[in-house]
C-alpha positions as CSV (number, residue, x, y, z in Angstrom):
1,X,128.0,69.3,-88.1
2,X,126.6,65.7,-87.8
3,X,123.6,64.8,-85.9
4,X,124.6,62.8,-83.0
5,X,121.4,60.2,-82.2
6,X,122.4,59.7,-79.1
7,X,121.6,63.1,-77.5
8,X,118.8,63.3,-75.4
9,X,116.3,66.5,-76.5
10,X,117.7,69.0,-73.5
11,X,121.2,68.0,-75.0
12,X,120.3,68.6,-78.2
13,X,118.7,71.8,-77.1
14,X,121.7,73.0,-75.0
15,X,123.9,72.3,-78.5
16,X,121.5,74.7,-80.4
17,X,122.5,77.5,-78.5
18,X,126.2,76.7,-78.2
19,X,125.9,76.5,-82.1
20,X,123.8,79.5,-82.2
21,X,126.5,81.5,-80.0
22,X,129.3,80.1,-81.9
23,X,127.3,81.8,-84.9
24,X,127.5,78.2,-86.8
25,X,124.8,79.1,-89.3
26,X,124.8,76.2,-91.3
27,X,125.2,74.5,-87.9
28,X,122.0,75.8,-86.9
29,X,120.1,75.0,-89.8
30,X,121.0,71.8,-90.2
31,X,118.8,71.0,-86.0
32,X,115.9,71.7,-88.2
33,X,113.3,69.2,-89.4
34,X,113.0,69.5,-93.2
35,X,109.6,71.7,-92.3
36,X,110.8,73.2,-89.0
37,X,109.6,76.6,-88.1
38,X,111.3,79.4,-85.6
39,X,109.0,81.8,-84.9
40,X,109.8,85.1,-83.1
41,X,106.7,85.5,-81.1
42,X,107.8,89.6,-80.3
43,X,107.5,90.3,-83.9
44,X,104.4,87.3,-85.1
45,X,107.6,86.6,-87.9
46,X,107.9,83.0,-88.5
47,X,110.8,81.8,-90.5
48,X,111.7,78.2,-92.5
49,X,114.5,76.6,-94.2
50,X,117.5,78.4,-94.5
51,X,115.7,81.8,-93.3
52,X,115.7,80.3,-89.9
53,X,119.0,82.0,-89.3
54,X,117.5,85.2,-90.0
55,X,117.2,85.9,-86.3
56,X,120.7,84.8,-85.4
57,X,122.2,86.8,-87.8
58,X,120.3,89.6,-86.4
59,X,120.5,89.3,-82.5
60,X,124.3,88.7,-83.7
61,X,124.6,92.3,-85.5
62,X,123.2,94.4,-83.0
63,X,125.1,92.5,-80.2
64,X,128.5,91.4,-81.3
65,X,129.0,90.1,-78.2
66,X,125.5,88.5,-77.9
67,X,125.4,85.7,-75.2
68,X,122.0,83.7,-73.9
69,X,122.9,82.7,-70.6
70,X,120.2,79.6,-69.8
71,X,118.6,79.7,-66.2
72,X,116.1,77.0,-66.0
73,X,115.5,73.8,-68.8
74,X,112.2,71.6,-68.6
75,X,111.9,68.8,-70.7
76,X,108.4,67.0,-71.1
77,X,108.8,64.6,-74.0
78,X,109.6,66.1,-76.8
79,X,108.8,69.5,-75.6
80,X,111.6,71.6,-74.1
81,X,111.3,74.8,-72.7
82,X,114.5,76.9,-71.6
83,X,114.1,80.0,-69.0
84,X,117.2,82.3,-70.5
85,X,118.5,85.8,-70.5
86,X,119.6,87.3,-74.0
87,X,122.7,89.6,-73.0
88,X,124.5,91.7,-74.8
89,X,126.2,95.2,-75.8
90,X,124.0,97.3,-78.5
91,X,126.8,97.9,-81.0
92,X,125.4,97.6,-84.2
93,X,122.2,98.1,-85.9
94,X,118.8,96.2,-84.1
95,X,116.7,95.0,-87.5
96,X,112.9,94.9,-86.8
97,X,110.2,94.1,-88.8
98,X,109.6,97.9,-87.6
99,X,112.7,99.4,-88.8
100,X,116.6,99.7,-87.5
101,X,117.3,100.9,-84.3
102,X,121.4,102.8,-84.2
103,X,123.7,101.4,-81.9
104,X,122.8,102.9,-78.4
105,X,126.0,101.4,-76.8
106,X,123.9,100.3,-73.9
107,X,124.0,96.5,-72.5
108,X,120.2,94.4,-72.6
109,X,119.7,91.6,-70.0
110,X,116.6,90.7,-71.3
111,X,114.4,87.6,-70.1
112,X,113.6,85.0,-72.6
113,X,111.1,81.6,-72.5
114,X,112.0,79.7,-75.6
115,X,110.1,76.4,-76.5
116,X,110.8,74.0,-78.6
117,X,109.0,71.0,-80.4
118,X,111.6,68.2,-81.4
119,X,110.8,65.5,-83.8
120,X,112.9,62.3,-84.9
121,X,116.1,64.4,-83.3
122,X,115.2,67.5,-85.2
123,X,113.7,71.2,-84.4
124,X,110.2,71.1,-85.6
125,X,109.4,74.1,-83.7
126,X,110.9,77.0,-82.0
127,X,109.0,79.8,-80.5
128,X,111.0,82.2,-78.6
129,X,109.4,84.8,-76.1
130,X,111.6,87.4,-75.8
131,X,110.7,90.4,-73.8
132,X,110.3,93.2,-76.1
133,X,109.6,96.0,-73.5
134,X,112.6,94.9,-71.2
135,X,114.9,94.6,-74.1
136,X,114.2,98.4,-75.7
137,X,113.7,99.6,-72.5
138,X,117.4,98.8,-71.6
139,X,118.3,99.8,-75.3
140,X,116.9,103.5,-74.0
141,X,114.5,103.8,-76.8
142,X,111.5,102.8,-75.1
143,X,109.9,106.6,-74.2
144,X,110.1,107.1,-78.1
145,X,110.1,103.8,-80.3
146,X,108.4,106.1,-83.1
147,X,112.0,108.1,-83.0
148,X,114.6,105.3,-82.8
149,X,113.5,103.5,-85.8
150,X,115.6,104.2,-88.8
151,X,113.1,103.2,-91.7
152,X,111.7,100.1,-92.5
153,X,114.1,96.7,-93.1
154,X,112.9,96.5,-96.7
155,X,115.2,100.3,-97.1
């Protein structure tokens, strides 16, 4: 995919998570600055270069029919922070820096605030708040986290 310059940043924003739902990995690589970070602030994981699609791959896996429907988009400069739900079935295995979770089957509807630093048309910096305790609530592991976990990712 080829930068277009003349996107304004909620454009460019709004094509990151088309790209990202279209599961365009090398799509969404390429919306990163050189030095770009994405940083999953439920887990403290930050992830650069190609690793960046780490988490897409992952939301993708667990949800095959992953979807982040986009509420509310604020743009201050070069600073644009999107209100969105993450929504999806659990039909494949969640990977956490805690361990798998086993498909449950059950859907999540989970709030999100992402933000994200642009630079020179690029990502520089993507933080995205999901809400953990929402999201394995609705999994149906939340009453015993300790039990749904599989083992650890590196297994």
């Amino acid at each position: 995919m080829t930068h277009n310059a003349t996107l304004t940043n909620e454009e460019l924003v709004r094509q990151a998570y088309q790209i990202a739902e279209d599961y365009d990995l090398a799509g969404w690589q390429a919306l990163f600055a050189e030095d770009g970070t994405f940083t999953d602030e439920s887990s403290g994981v930050t992830y650069r270069g190609e690793d960046v699609s780490i988490p897409v791959t992952v939301m993708k896996t667990a949800f095959s029919d992953m979807h982040r429907e986009l509420y509310q988009v604020y743009v201050a400069g070069d600073v644009v922070i999107v209100q969105l739900a993450l929504q999806g079935t659990h039909d494949g295995p969640f990977t956490t820096p805690q361990g798998s979770i086993l498909p449950t089957g059950n859907r999540m509807d989970a709030p999100c605030c992402d933000v994200f630093q642009l630079e020179n048309g690029k990502i520089k910096r993507f933080d995205c708040y999901p809400s953990g305790t929402v999201m394995f609530g609705q999994l149906g592991v939340l009453g015993n986290l300790a039990a749904a976990f599989t083992g650890s990712p590196d297994d």
